[in-house]
VOLOLUM-566549 format. One record per residue (C-alpha): residue number from 1; x, y, z; residue in three letters; chain. Coordinates in steps of 0.02 Angstrom, whole numbers, plus 50000, padded with zeros to 5 digits. Example, Ala and Ser with C-alpha at 12.3 -4.5 7.8 and 13.67 -1.06 7.14 Angstrom:
2
> num / xx / yy / zz / residu / chaine
> 1 / 50615 / 49775 / 50390 / ALA / A
> 2 / 50684 / 49947 / 50357 / SER / A
//
This chain:
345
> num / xx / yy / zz / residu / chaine
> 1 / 50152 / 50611 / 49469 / UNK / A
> 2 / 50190 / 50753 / 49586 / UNK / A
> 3 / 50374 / 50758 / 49614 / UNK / A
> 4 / 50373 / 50912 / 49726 / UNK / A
> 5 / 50426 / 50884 / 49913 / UNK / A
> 6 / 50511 / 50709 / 49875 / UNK / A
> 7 / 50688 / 50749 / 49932 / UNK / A
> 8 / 50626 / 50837 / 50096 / UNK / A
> 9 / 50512 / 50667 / 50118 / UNK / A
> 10 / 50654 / 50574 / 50087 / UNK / A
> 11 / 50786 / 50677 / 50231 / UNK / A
> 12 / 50655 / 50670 / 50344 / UNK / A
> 13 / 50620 / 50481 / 50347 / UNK / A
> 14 / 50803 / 50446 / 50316 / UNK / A
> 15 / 50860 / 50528 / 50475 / UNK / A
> 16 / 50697 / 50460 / 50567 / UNK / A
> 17 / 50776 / 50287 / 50514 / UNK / A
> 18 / 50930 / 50345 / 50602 / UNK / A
> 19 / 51039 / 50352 / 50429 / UNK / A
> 20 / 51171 / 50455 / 50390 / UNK / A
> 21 / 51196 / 50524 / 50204 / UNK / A
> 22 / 51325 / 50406 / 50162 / UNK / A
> 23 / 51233 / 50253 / 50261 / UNK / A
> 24 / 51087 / 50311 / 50147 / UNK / A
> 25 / 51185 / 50303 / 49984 / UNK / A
> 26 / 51290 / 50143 / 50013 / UNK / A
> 27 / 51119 / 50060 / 50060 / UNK / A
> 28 / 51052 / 50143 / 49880 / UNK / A
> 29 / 51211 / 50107 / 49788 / UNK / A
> 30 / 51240 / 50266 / 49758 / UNK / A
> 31 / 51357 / 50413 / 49828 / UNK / A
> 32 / 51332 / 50538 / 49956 / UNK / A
> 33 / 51348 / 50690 / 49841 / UNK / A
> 34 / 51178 / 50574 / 49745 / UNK / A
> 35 / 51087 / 50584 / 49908 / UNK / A
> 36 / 51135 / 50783 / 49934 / UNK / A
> 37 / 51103 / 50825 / 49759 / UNK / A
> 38 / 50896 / 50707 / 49770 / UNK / A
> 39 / 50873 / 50773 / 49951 / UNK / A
> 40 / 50897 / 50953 / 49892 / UNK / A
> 41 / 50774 / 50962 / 49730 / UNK / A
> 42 / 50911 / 50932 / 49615 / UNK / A
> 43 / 50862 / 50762 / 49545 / UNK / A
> 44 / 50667 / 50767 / 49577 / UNK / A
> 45 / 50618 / 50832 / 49394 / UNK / A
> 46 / 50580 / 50645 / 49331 / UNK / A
> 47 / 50619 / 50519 / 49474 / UNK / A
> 48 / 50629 / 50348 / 49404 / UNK / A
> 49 / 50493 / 50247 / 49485 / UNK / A
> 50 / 50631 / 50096 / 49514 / UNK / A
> 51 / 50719 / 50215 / 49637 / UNK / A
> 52 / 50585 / 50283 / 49733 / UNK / A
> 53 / 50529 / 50085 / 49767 / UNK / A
> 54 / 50695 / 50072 / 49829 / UNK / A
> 55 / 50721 / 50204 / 49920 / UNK / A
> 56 / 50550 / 50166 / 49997 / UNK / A
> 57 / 50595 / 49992 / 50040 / UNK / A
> 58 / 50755 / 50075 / 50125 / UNK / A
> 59 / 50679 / 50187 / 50221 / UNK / A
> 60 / 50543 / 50050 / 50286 / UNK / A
> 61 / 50407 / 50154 / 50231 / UNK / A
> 62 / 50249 / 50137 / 50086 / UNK / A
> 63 / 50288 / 50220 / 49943 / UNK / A
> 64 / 50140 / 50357 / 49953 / UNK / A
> 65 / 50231 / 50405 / 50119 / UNK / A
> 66 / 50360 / 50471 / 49960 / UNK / A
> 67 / 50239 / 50544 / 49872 / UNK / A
> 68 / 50115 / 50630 / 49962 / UNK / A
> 69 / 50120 / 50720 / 50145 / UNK / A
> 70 / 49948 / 50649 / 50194 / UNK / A
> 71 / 49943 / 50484 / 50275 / UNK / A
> 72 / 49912 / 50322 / 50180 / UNK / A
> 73 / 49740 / 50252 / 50210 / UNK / A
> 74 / 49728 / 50126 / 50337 / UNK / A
> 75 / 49754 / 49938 / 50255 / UNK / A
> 76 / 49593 / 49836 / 50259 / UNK / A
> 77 / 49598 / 49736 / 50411 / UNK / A
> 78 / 49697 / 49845 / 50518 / UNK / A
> 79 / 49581 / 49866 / 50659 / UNK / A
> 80 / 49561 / 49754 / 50810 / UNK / A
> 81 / 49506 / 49581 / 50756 / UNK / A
> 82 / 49317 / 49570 / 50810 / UNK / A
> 83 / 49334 / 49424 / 50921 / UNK / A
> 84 / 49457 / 49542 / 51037 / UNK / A
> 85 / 49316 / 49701 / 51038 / UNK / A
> 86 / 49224 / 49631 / 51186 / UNK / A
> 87 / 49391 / 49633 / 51270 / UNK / A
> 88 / 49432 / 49807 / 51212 / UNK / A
> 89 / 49265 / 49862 / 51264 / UNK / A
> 90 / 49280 / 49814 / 51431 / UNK / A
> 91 / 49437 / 49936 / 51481 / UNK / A
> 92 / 49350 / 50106 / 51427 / UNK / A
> 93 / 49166 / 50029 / 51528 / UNK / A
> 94 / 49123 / 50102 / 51685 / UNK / A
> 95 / 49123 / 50003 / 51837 / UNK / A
> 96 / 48916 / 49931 / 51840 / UNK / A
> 97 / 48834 / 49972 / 52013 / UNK / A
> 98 / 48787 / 49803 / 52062 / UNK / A
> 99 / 48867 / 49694 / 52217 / UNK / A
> 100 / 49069 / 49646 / 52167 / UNK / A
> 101 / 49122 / 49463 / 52128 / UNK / A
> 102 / 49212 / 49365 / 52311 / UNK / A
> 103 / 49393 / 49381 / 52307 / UNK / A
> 104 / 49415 / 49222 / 52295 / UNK / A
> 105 / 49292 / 49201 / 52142 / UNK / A
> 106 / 49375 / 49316 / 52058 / UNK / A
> 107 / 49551 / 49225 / 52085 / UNK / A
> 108 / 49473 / 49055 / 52020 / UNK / A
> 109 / 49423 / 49155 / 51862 / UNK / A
> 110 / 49579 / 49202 / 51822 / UNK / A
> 111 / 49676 / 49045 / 51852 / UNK / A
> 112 / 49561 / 48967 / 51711 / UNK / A
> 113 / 49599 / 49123 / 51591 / UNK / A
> 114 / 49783 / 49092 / 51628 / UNK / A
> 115 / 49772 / 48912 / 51601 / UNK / A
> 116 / 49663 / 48955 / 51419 / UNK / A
> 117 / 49796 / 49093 / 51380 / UNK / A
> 118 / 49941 / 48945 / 51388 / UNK / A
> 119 / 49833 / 48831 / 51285 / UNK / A
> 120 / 49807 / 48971 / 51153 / UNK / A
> 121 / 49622 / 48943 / 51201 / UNK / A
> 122 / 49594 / 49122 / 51124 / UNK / A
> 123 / 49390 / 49094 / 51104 / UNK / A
> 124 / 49360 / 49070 / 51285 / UNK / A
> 125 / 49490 / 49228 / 51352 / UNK / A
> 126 / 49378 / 49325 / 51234 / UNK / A
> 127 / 49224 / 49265 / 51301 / UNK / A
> 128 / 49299 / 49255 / 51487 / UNK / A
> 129 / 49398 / 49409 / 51501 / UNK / A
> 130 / 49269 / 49539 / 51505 / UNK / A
> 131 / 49174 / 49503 / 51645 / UNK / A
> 132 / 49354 / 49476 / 51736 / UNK / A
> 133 / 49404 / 49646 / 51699 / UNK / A
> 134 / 49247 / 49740 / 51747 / UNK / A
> 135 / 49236 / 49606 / 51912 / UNK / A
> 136 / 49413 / 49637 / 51947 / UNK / A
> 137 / 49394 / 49825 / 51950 / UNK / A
> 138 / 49241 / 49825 / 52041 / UNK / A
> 139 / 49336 / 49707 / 52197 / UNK / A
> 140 / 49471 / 49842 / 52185 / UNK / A
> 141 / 49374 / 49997 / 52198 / UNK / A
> 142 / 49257 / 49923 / 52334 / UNK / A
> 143 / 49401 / 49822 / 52448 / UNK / A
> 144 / 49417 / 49887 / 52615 / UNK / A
> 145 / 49592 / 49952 / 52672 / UNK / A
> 146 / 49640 / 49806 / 52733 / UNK / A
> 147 / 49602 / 49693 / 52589 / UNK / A
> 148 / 49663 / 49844 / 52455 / UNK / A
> 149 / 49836 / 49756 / 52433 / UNK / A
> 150 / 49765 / 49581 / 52363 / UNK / A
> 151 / 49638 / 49679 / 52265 / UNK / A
> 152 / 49745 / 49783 / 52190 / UNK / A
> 153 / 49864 / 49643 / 52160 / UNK / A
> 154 / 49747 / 49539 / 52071 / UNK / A
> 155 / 49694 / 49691 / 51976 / UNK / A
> 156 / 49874 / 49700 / 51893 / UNK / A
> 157 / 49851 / 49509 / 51849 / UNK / A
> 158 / 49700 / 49523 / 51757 / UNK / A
> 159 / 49769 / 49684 / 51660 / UNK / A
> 160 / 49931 / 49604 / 51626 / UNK / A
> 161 / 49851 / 49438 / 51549 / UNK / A
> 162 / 49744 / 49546 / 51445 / UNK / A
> 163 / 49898 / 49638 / 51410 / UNK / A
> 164 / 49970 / 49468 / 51320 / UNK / A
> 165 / 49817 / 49430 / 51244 / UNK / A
> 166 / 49805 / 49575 / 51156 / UNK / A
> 167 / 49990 / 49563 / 51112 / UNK / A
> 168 / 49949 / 49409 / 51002 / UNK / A
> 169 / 49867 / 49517 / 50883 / UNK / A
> 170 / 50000 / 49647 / 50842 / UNK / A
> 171 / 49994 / 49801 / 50783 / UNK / A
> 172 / 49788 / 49795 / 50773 / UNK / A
> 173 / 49776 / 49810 / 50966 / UNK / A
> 174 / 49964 / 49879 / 50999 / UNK / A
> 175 / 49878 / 50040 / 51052 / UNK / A
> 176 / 49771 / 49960 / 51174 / UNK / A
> 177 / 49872 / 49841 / 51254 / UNK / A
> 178 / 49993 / 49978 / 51292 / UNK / A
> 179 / 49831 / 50053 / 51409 / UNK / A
> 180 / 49809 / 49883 / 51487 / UNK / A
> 181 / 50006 / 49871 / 51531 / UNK / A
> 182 / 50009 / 50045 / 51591 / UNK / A
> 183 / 49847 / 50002 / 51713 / UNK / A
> 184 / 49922 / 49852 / 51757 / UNK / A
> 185 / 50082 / 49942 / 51821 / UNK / A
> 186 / 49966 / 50066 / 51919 / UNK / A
> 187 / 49880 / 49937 / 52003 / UNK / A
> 188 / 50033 / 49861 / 52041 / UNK / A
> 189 / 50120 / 50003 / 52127 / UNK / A
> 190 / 49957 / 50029 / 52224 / UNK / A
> 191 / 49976 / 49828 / 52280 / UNK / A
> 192 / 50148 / 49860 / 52345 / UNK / A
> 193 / 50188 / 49689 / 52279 / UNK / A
> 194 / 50353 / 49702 / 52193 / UNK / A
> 195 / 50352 / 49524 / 52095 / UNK / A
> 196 / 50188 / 49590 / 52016 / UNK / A
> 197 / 50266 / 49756 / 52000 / UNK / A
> 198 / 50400 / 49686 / 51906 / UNK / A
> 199 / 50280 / 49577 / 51817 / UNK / A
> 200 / 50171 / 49731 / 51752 / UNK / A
> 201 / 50368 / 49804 / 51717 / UNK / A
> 202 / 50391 / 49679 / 51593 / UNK / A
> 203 / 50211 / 49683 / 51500 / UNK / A
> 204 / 50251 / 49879 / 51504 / UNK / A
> 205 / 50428 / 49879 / 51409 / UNK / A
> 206 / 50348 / 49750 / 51278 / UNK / A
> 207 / 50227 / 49850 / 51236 / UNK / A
> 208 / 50351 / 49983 / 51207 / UNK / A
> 209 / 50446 / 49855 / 51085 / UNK / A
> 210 / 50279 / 49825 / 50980 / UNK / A
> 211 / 50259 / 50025 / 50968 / UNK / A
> 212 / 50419 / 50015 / 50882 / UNK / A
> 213 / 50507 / 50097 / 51025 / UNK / A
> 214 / 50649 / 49967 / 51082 / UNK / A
> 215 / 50779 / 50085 / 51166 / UNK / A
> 216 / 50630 / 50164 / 51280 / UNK / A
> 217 / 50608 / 49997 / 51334 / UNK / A
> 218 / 50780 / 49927 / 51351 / UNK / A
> 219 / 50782 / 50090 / 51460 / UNK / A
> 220 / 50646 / 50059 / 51578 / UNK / A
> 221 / 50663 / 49875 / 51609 / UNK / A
> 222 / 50838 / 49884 / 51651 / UNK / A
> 223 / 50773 / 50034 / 51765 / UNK / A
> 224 / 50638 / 49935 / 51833 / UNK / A
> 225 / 50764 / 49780 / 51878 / UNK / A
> 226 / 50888 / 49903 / 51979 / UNK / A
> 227 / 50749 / 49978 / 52063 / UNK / A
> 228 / 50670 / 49828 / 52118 / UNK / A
> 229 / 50809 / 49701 / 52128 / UNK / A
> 230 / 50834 / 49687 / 52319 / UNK / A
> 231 / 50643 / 49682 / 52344 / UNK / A
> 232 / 50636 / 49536 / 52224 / UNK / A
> 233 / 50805 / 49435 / 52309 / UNK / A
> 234 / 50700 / 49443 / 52455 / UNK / A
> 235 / 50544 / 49358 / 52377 / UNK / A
> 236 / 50627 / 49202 / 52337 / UNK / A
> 237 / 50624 / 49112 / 52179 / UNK / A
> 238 / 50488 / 49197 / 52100 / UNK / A
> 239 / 50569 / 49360 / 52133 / UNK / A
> 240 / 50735 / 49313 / 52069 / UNK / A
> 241 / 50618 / 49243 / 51912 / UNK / A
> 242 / 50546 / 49393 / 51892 / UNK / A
> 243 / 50708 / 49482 / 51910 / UNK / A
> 244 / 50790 / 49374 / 51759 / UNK / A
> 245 / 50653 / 49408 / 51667 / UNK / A
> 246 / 50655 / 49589 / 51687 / UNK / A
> 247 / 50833 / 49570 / 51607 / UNK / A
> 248 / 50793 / 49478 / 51484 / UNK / A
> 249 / 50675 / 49596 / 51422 / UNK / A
> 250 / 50809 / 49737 / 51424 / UNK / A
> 251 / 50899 / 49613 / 51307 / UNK / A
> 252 / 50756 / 49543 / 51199 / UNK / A
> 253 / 50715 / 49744 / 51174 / UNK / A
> 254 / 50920 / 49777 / 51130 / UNK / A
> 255 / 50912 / 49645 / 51004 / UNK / A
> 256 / 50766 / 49704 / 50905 / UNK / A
> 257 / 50876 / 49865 / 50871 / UNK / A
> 258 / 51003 / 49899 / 50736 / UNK / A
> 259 / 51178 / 49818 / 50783 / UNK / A
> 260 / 51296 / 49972 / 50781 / UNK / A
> 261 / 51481 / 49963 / 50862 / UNK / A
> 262 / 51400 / 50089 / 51004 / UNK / A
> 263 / 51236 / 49979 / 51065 / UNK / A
> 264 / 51376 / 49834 / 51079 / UNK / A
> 265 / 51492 / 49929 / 51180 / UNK / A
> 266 / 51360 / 49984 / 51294 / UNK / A
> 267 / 51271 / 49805 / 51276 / UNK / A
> 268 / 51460 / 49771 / 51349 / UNK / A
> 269 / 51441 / 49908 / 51497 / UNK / A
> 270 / 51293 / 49920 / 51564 / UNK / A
> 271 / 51306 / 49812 / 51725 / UNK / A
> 272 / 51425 / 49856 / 51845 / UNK / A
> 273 / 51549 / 49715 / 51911 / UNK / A
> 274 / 51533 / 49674 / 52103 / UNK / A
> 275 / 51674 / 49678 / 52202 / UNK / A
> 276 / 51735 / 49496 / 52233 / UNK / A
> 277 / 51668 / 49440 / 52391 / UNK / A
> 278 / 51796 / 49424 / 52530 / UNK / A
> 279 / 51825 / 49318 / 52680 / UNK / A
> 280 / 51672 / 49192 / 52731 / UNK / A
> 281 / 51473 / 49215 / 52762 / UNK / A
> 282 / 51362 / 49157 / 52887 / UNK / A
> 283 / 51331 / 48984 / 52779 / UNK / A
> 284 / 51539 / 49021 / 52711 / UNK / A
> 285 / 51549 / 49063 / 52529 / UNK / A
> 286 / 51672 / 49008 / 52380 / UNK / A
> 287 / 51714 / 49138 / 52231 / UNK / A
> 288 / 51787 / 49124 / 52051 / UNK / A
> 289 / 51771 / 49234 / 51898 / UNK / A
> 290 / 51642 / 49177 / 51769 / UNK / A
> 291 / 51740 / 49149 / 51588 / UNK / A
> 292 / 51601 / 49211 / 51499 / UNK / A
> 293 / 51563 / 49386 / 51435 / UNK / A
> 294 / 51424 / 49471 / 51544 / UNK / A
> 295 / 51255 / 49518 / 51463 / UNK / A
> 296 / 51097 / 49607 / 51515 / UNK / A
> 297 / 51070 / 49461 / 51656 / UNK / A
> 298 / 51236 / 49440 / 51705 / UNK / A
> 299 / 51376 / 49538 / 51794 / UNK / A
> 300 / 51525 / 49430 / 51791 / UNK / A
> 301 / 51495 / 49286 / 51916 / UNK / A
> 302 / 51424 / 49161 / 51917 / UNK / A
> 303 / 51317 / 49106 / 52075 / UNK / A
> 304 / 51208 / 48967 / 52150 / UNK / A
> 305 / 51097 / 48985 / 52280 / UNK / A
> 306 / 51146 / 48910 / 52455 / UNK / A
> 307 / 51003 / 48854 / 52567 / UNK / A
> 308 / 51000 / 48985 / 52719 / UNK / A
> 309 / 50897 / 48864 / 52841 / UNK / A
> 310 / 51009 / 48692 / 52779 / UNK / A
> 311 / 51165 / 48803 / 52734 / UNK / A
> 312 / 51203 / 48679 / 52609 / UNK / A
> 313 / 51230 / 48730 / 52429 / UNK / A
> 314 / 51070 / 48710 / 52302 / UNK / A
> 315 / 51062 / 48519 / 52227 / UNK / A
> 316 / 51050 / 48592 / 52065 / UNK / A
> 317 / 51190 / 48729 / 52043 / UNK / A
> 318 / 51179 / 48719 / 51832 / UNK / A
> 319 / 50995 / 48799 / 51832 / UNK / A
> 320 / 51114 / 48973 / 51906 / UNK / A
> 321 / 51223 / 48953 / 51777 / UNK / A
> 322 / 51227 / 49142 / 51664 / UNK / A
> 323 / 51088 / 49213 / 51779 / UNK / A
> 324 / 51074 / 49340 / 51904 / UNK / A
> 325 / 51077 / 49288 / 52081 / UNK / A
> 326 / 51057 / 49352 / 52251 / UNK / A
> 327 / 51239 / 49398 / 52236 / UNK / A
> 328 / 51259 / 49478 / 52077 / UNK / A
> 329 / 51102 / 49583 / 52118 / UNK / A
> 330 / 51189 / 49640 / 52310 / UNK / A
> 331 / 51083 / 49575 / 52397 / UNK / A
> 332 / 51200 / 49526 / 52519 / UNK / A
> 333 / 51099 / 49349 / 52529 / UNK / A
> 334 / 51219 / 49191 / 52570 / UNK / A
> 335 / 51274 / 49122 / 52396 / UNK / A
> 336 / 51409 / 48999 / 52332 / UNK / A
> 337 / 51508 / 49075 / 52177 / UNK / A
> 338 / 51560 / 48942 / 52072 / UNK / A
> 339 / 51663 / 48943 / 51915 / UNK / A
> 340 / 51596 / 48916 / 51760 / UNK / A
> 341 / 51671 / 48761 / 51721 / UNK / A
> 342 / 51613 / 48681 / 51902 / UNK / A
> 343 / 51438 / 48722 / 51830 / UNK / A
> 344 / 51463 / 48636 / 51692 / UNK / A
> 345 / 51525 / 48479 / 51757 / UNK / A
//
């Protein structure tokens, strides 16, 4: 067994893994001066098999990763399932140069592909799909100005369901549903649409998370939410949806990470409390300090949503309870602020 190079192998996957010397050793059950002493050539003359295994099951990585600088072979089955090729295919295939599906077609397709994603109906997205993609890229290349928006818009759709779809098979098709989430966001900047903006946000950062990159994404979502959070306040209760679920995102991301004293601190920090509000809206308002410690999706009050044509509060004030709301986001929108015991009565 060739034992040169094992200790530099080792330093540079430990401190890829984000480990210090003495997290290293404590997680080997062994000193620091032990991890000095193997990282520096000192104890690679006869390795014990037992310890590279461990130190390999540390450091997350196969154990020829140790033992060799070339990259392991690619484990049978690694590729993109055959059942999601067609689908795959479809992305890289030039648009055909034959007349473009109706509009509204094309929308009818891709309800029934959402309805078959929700029912795990994987067989028919991968027979449906790729005739949706290349359709839905002809309607957007071809749409007139006018009609460019809803193209464009439905455009995103279609990319961001194939996005999920090829989500379900992991790290086989991670690489390519990374290209349908970022052609999904482009469409949807070119839409002007900011629910399917934020929509293509979210498909974006989770495709971050399943290239192993969770602060990148906890990063842009939270980005994408502050960027597009008084556009979405304004769209109602799909925007504020699609707001929450920006944030929770951020936070599904942040949780995928190592827990370190630092990531909950910031975890702690990183909304900004609003200024109470003072004196009375349009529709009057109410405040009180939510009791319960602020995450990703919350910023320290708790709101429900008051009605601005009725100017009555929401029927159903529990369904605010912990989540962002036109409020919390400063929107300046009408809102109740309720305690968090009121919500839970």
């Amino acid at each position: 067994m060739d034992t040169s190079g094992i200790g530099r192998r080792i330093a540079y996957w430990r401190e890829r893994r984000g480990f210090t010397q003495t997290d290293f050793g404590q997680l080997m059950g062994q000193t620091k001066r032990w991890v000095q002493d193997i990282e520096g050539g000192k104890r690679q003359q006869d390795p014990r098999l037992s310890v590279l295994v461990r130190a390999a099951d540390v450091l997350r990585v196969p154990l020829e990763q140790l033992l060799s600088d070339s990259p392991p072979a690619p484990p049978a089955g690694s590729g993109p399932p055959a059942e999601a090729l067609g689908v795959i295919d479809a992305l890289y295939r030039p648009a055909p140069d034959t007349n473009p599906p109706a509009l509204a077609v094309l929308q009818r397709r891709l309800d029934y592909c959402c309805a078959a994603f929700q029912a795990c109906h994987y067989a028919s997205l991968a027979r449906e799909l790729p005739p949706l993609i290349v359709g839905a890229g002809q309607v957007a290349h071809g749409a007139p100005v006018g009609a460019q928006s809803e193209a464009q818009a439905v455009l995103s759709r279609v990319l961001q369901l194939v996005t999920s779809y090829l989500h379900k098979y992991g790290a086989a098709t991670v690489i390519q549903a990374a290209l349908a989430a970022d052609r999904a966001l482009v469409a949807a900047e070119r839409s002007g649409d900011p629910v399917q903006i934020g929509a293509a946000s979210r498909r974006v950062a989770k495709s971050l998370v399943h290239q192993q990159r969770p602060e990148a994404a906890v990063e842009f979502a939270t980005a994408a939410a502050r960027r597009l959070g008084g556009d979405l306040a304004e769209q109602g209760p799909l925007g504020l949806s699609t707001l929450g679920m920006l944030y929770l995102s951020a936070a599904l991301a942040a949780s995928s990470q190592e827990r370190t004293t630092a990531r909950v601190r910031a975890a702690g920090t990183s909304t900004k409390r609003p200024t109470p509000p003072t004196g009375k809206a349009e529709t009057g308002m109410r405040t009180g300090r939510c009791s319960v410690r602020p995450t990703f999706a919350c910023t320290g009050w708790t709101c429900c949503c008051v009605s601005r044509m009725a100017g009555r509060r929401s029927k159903s004030p529990r369904a605010w309870a912990g989540r962002p709301s036109p409020v919390c986001l400063g929107s300046g929108r009408p809102a109740t602020v309720l305690r968090w015991h009121e919500l839970r009565s």
